[in-house]
GUMARRO-437354 format. One record per residue (C-alpha): residue in one letter; x, y, z. Coordinates in steps of 0.2 Angstrom, whole numbers, padded with zeros to 4 digits, always signed. Example, Ala and Ser with C-alpha at 12.3 -4.5 7.8 and 13.67 -1.06 7.14 Angstrom:
BEGIN
A+0062-0022+0039S+0068-0005+0036
// end
This chain:
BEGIN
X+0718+0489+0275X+0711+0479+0289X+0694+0479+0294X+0689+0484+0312X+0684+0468+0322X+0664+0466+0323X+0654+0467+0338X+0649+0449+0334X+0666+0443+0335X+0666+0450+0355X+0649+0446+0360X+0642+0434+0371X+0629+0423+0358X+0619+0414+0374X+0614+0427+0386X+0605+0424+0401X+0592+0436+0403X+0578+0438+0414X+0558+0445+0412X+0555+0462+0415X+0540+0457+0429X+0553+0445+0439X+0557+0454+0456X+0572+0461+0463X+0573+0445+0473X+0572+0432+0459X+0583+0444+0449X+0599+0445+0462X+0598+0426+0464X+0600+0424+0445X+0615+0436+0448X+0625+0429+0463X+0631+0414+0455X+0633+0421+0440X+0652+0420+0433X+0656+0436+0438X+0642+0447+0430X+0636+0462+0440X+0620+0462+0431X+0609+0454+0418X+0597+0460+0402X+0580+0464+0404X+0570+0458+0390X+0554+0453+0382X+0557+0438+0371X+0573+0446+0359X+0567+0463+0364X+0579+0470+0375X+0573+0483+0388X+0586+0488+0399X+0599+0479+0409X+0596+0477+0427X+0615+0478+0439X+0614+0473+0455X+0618+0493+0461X+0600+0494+0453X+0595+0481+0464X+0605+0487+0479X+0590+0498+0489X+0575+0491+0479X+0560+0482+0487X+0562+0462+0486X+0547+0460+0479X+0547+0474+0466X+0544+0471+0446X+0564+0472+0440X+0555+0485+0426X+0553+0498+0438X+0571+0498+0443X+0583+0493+0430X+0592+0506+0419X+0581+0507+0403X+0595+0519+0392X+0607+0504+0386X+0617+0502+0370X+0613+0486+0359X+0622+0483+0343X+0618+0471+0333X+0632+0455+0328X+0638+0462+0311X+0642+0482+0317X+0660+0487+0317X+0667+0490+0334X+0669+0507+0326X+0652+0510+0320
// end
């Protein structure tokens, strides 16, 4: 019997992310450019926080700590969980 594929086999291994005292402004330039990406982690060294999108961002103050906007209830998995788990 096949194995389900694991989340490390899907996952992106170099994520940017950004600081959870960045503001809304430095945050949605990081996202503009990026590839595609609608939002980015929020973390604290390999803690991850939260995930700020740019909807969060959409009708915050520029100069707001992304903390106090980002969506703090996010899934993380770890590389070696099934897609099943």
């Amino acid at each position: 019997m096949t194995q389900p594929p694991t989340v490390g086999e899907y996952m992106t291994a170099d994520v940017q992310t950004v600081d959870p005292m960045e503001t809304v402004r430095a945050v949605a330039t990081k996202i503009k450019p990026s590839d595609g990406h609608t939002g980015l982690p929020v973390a604290e060294g390999r803690r991850a926080l939260g995930f700020a999108s740019a909807r969060d961002l959409l009708l915050a103050y520029d100069d707001a700590a992304v903390f106090t906007v980002m969506t703090e209830d996010s899934i993380v998995a770890h590389p070696s969980m099934r897609g099943t788990d």
